[in-house]
BALOGU-184411 format. One record per residue: residue number from 0; residue in three letters; x, y, z of N, C-alpha, C in turn. Coordinates in pm, 1 decimal, padded with zeros to 6 digits, m for minus. Layout:
# BALOGU-184411
<seq=NUM; type=ALA; n.east=X; n.north=Y; n.up=Z; ca.east=X; ca.north=Y; ca.up=Z; c.east=X; c.north=Y; c.up=Z>
...
//
This chain:
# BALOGU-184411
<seq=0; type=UNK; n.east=11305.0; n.north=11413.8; n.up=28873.0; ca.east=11243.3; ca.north=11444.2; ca.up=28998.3; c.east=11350.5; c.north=11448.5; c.up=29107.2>
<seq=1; type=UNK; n.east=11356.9; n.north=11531.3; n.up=29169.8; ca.east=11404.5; ca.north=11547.5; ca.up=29312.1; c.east=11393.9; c.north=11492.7; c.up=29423.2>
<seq=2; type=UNK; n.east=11462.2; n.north=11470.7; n.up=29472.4; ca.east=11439.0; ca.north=11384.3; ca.up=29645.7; c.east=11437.3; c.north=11485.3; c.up=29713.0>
<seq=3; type=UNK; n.east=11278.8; n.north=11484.1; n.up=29807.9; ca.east=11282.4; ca.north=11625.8; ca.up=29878.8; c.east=11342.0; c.north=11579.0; c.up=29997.5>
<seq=4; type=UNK; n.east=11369.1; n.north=11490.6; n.up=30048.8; ca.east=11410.2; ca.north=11409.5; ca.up=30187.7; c.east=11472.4; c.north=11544.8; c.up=30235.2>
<seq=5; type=UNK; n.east=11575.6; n.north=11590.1; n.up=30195.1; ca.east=11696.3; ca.north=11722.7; ca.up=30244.3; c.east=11557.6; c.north=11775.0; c.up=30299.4>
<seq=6; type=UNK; n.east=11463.3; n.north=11843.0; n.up=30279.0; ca.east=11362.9; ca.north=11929.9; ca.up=30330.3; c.east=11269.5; c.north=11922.9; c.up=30408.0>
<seq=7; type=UNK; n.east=11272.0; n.north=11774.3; n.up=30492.3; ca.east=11162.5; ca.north=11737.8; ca.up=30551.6; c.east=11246.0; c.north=11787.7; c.up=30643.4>
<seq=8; type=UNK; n.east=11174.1; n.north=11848.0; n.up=30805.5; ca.east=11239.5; ca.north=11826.0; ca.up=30911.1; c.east=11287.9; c.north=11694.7; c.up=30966.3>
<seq=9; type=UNK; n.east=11363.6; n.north=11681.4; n.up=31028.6; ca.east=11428.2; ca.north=11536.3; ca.up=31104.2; c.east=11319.5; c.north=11511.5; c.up=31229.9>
<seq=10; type=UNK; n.east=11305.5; n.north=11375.5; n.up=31267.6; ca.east=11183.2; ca.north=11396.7; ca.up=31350.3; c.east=11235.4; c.north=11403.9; c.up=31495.9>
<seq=11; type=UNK; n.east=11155.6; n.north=11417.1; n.up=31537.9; ca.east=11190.0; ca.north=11483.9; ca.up=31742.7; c.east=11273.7; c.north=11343.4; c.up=31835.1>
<seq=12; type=UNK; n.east=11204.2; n.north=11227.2; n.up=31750.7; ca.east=11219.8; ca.north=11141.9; ca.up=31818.8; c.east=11243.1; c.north=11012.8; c.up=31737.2>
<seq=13; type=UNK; n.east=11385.4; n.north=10918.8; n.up=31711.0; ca.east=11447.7; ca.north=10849.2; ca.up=31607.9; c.east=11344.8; c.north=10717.8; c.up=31645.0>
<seq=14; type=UNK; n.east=11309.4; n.north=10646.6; n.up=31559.3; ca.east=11211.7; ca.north=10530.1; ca.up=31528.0; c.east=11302.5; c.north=10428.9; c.up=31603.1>
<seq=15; type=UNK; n.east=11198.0; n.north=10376.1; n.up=31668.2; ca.east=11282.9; ca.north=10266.5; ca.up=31758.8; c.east=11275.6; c.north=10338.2; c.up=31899.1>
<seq=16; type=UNK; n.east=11367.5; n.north=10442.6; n.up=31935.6; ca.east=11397.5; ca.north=10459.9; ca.up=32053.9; c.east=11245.8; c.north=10569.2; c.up=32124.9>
<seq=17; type=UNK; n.east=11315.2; n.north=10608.3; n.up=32298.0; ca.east=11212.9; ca.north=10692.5; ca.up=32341.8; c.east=11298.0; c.north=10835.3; c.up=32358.2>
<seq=18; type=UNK; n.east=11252.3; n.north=10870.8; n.up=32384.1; ca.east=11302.2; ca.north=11073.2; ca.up=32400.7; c.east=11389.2; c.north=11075.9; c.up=32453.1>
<seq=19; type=UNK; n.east=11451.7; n.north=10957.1; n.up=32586.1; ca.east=11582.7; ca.north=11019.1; ca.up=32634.0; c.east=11709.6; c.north=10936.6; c.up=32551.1>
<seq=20; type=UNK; n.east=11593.8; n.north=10891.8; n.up=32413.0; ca.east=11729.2; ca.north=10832.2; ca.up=32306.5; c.east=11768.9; c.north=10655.9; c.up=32377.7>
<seq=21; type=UNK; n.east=11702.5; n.north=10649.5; n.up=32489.7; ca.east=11735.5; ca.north=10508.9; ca.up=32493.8; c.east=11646.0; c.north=10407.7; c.up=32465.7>
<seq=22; type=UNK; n.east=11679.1; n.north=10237.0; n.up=32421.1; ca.east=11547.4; ca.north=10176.5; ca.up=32359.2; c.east=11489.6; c.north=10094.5; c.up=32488.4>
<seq=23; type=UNK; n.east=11480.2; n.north=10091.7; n.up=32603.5; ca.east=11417.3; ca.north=10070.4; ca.up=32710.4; c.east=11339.5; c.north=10180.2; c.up=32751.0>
<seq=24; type=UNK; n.east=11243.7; n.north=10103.4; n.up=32812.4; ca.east=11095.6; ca.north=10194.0; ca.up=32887.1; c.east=11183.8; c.north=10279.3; c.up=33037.3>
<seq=25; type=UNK; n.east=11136.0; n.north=10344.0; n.up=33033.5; ca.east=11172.1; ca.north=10397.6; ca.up=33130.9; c.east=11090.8; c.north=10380.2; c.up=33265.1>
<seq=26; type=UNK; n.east=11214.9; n.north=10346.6; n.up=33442.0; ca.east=11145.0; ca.north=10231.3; ca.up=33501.1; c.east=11011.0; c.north=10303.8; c.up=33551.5>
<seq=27; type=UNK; n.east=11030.8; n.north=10475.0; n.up=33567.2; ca.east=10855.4; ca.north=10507.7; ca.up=33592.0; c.east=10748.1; c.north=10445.1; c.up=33477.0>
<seq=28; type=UNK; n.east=10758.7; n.north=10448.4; n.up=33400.1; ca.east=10698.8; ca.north=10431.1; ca.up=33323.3; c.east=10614.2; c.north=10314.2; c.up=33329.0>
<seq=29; type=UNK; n.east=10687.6; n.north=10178.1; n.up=33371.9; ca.east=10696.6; ca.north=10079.2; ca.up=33398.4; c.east=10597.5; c.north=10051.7; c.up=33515.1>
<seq=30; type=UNK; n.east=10635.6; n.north=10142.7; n.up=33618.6; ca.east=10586.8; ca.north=10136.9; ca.up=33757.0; c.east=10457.9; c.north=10221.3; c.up=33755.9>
<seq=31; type=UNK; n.east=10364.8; n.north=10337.1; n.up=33666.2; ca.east=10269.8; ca.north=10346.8; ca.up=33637.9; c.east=10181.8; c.north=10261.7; c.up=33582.2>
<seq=32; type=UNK; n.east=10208.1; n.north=10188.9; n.up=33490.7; ca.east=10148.9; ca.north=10088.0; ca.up=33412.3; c.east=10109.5; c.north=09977.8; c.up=33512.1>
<seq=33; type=UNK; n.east=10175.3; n.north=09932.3; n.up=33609.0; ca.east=10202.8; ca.north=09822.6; ca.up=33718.4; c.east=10055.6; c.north=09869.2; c.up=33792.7>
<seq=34; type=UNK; n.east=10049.6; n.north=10021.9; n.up=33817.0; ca.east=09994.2; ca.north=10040.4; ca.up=33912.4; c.east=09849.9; c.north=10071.3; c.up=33863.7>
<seq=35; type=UNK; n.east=09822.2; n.north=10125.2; n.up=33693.8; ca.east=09693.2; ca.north=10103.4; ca.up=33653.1; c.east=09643.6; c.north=09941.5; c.up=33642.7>
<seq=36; type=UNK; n.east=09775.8; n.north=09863.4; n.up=33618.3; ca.east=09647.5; ca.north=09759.9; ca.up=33617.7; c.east=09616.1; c.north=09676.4; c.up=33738.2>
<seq=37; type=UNK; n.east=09696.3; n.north=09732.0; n.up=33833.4; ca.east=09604.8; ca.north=09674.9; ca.up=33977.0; c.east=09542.3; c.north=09738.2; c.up=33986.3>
<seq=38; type=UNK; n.east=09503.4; n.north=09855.9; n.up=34000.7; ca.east=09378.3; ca.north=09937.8; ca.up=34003.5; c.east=09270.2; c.north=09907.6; c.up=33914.6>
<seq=39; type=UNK; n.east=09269.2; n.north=09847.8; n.up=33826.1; ca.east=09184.0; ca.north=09773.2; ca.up=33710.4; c.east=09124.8; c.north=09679.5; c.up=33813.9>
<seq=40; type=UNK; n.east=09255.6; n.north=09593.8; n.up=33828.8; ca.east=09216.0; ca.north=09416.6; ca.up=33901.4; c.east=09151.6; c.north=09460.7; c.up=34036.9>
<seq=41; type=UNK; n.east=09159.4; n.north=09591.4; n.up=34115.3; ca.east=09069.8; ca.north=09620.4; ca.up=34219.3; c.east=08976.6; c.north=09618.6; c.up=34214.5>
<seq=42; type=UNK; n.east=08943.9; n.north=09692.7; n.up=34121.9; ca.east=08779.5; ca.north=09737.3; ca.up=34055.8; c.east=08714.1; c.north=09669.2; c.up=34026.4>
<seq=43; type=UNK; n.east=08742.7; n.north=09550.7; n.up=33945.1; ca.east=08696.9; ca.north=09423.3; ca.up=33892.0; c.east=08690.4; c.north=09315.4; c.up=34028.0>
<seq=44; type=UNK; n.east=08755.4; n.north=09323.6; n.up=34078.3; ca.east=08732.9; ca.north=09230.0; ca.up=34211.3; c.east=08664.6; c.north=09272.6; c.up=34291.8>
<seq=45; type=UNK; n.east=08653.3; n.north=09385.4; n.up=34293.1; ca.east=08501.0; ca.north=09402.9; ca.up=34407.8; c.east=08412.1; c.north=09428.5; c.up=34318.5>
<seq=46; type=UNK; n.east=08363.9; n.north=09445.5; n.up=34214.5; ca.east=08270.6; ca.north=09459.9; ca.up=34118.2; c.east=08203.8; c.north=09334.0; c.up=34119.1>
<seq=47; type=UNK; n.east=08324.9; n.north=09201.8; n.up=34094.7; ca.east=08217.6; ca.north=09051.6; ca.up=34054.4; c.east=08202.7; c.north=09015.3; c.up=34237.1>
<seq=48; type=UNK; n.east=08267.9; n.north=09087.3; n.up=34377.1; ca.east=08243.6; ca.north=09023.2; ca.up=34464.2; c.east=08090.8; c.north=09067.8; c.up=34521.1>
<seq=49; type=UNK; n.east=08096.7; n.north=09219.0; n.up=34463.5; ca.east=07941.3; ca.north=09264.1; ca.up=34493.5; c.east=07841.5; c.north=09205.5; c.up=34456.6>
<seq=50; type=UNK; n.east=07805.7; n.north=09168.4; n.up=34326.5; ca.east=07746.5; ca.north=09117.3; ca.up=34266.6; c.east=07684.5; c.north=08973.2; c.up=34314.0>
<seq=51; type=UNK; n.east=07857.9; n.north=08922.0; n.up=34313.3; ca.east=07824.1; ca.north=08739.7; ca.up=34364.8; c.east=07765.3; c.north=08739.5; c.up=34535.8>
<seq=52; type=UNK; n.east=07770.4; n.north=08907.7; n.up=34624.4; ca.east=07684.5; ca.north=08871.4; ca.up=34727.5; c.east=07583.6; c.north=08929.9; c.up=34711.7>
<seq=53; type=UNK; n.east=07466.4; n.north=09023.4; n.up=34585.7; ca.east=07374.0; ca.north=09060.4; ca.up=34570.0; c.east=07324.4; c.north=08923.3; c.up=34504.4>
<seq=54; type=UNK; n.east=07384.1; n.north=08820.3; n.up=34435.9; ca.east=07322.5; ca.north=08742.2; ca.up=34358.2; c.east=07250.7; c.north=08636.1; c.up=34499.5>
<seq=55; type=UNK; n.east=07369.0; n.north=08635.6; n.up=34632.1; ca.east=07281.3; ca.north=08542.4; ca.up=34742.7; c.east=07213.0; c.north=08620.2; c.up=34819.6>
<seq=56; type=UNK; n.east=07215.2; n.north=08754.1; n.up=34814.3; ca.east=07148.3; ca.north=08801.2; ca.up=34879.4; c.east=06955.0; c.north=08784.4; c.up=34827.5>
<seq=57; type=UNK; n.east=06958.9; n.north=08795.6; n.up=34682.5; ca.east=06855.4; ca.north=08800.6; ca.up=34619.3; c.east=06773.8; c.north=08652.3; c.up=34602.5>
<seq=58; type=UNK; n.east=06868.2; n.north=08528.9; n.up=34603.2; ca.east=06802.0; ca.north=08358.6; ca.up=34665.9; c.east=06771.6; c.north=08415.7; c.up=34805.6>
<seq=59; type=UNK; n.east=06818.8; n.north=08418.8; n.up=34884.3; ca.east=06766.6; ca.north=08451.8; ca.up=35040.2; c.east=06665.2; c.north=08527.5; c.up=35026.6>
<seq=60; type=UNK; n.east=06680.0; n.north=08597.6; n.up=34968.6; ca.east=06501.8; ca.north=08706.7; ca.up=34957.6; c.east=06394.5; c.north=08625.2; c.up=34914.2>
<seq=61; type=UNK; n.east=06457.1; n.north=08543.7; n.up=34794.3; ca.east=06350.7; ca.north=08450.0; ca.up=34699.1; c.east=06259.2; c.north=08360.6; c.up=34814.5>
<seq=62; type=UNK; n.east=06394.4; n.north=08285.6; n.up=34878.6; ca.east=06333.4; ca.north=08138.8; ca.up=34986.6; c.east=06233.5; c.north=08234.2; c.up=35074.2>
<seq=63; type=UNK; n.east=06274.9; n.north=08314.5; n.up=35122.1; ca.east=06209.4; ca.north=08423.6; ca.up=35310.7; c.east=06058.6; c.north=08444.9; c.up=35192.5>
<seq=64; type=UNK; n.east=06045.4; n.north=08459.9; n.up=35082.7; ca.east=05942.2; ca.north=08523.1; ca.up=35005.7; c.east=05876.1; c.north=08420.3; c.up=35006.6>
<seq=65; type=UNK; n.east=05918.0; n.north=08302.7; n.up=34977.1; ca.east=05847.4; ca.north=08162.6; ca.up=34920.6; c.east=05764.7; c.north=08103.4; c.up=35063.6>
<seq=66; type=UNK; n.east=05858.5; n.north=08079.2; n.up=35164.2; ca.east=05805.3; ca.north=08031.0; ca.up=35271.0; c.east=05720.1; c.north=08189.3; c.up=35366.9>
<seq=67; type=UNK; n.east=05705.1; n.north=08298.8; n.up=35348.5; ca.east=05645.6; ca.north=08382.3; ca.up=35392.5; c.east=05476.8; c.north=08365.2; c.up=35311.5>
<seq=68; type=UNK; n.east=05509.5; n.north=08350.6; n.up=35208.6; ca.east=05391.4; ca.north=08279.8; ca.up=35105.0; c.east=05341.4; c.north=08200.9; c.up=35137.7>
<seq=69; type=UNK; n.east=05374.4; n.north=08096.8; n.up=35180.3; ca.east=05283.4; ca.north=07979.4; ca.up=35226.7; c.east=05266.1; c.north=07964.1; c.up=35328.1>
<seq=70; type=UNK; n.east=05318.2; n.north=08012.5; n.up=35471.8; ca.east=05287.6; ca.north=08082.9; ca.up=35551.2; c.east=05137.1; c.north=08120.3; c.up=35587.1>
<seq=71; type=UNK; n.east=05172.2; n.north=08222.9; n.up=35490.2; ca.east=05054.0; ca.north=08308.1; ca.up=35496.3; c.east=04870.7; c.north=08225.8; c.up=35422.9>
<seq=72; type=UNK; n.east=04954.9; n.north=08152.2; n.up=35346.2; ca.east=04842.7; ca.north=08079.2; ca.up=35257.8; c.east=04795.4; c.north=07972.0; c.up=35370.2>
<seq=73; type=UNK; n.east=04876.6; n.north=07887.5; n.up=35452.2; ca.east=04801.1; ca.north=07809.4; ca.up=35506.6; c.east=04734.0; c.north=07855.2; c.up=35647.0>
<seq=74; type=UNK; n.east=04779.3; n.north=07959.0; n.up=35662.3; ca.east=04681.9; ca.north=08044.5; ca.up=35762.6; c.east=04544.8; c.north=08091.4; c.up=35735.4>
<seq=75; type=UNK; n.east=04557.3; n.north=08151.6; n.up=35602.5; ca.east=04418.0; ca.north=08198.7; ca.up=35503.9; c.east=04352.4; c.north=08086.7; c.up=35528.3>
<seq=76; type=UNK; n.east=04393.0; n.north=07933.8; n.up=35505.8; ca.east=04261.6; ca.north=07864.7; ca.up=35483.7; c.east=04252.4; c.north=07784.7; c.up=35591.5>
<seq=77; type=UNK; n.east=04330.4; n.north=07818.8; n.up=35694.6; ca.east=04292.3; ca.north=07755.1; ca.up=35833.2; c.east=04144.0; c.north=07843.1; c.up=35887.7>
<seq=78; type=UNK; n.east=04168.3; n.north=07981.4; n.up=35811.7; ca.east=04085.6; ca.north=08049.9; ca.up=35868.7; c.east=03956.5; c.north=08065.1; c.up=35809.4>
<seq=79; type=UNK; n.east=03916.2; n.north=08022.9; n.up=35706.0; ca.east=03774.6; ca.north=07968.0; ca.up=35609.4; c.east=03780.5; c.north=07872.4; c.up=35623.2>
<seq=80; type=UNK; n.east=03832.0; n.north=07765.1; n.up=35667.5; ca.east=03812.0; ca.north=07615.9; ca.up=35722.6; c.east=03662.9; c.north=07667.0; c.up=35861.9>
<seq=81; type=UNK; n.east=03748.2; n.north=07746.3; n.up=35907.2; ca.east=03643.7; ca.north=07804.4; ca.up=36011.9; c.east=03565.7; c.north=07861.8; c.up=36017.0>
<seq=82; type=UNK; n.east=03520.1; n.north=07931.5; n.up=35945.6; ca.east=03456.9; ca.north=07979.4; ca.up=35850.6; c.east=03443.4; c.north=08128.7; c.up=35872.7>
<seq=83; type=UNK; n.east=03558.5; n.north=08189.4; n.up=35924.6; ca.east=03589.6; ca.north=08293.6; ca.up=35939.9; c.east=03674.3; c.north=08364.4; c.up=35798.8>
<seq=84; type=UNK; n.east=03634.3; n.north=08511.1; n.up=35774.3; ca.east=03670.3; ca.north=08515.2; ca.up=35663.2; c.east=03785.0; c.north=08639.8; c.up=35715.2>
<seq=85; type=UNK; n.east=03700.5; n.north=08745.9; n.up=35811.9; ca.east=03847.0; ca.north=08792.5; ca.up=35843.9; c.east=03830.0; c.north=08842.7; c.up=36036.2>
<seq=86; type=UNK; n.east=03953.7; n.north=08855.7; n.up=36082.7; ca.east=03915.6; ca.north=08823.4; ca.up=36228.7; c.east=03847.4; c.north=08989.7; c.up=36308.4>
<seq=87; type=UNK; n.east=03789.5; n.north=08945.2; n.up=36349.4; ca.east=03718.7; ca.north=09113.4; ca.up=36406.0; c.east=03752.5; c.north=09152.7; c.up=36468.5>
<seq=88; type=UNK; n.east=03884.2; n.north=09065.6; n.up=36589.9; ca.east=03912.4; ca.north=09091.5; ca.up=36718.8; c.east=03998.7; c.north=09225.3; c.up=36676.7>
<seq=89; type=UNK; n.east=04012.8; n.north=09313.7; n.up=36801.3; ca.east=04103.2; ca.north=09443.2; ca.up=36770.8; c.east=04221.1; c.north=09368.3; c.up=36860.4>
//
């Protein structure tokens, strides 16, 4: 059997290194990468900050709901205490 190795093409780019043949990143390269992942850590930081003020925004709705509720409930039966069931006045 033959070694076809002689017949393969040689490849574009030697194992180990990058295209301009040297084995360091090149510093753009470097400085893109830098800049996707703050753009990540942006996204993500206002993502959990939205959230963590929809999460108080939505207790504040809960309490204004709770005490608007009873509110309203101990008015209802102030007003069949009296024996008014609903008020006629305009």
């Amino acid at each position: 059997m033959e070694d076809n190795a002689d017949c393969l093409p040689a490849p574009a780019v030697r194992p180990g290194r990058y295209r301009d043949g040297s084995k360091e990143l090149p510093v753009q390269t470097i400085g893109k990468v830098v800049v996707v992942i703050l753009a990540i850590w942006l996204v993500v930081s206002l993502l959990g900050f939205l959230l963590k003020g929809l999460f108080w925004l939505g207790v504040i709705g809960g309490i204004a709901f709770l005490v608007t509720a009873a509110l309203g409930g101990t008015k209802s039966l102030r007003g069949k205490a009296r024996g008014r069931r609903f008020d006629t006045r305009v």
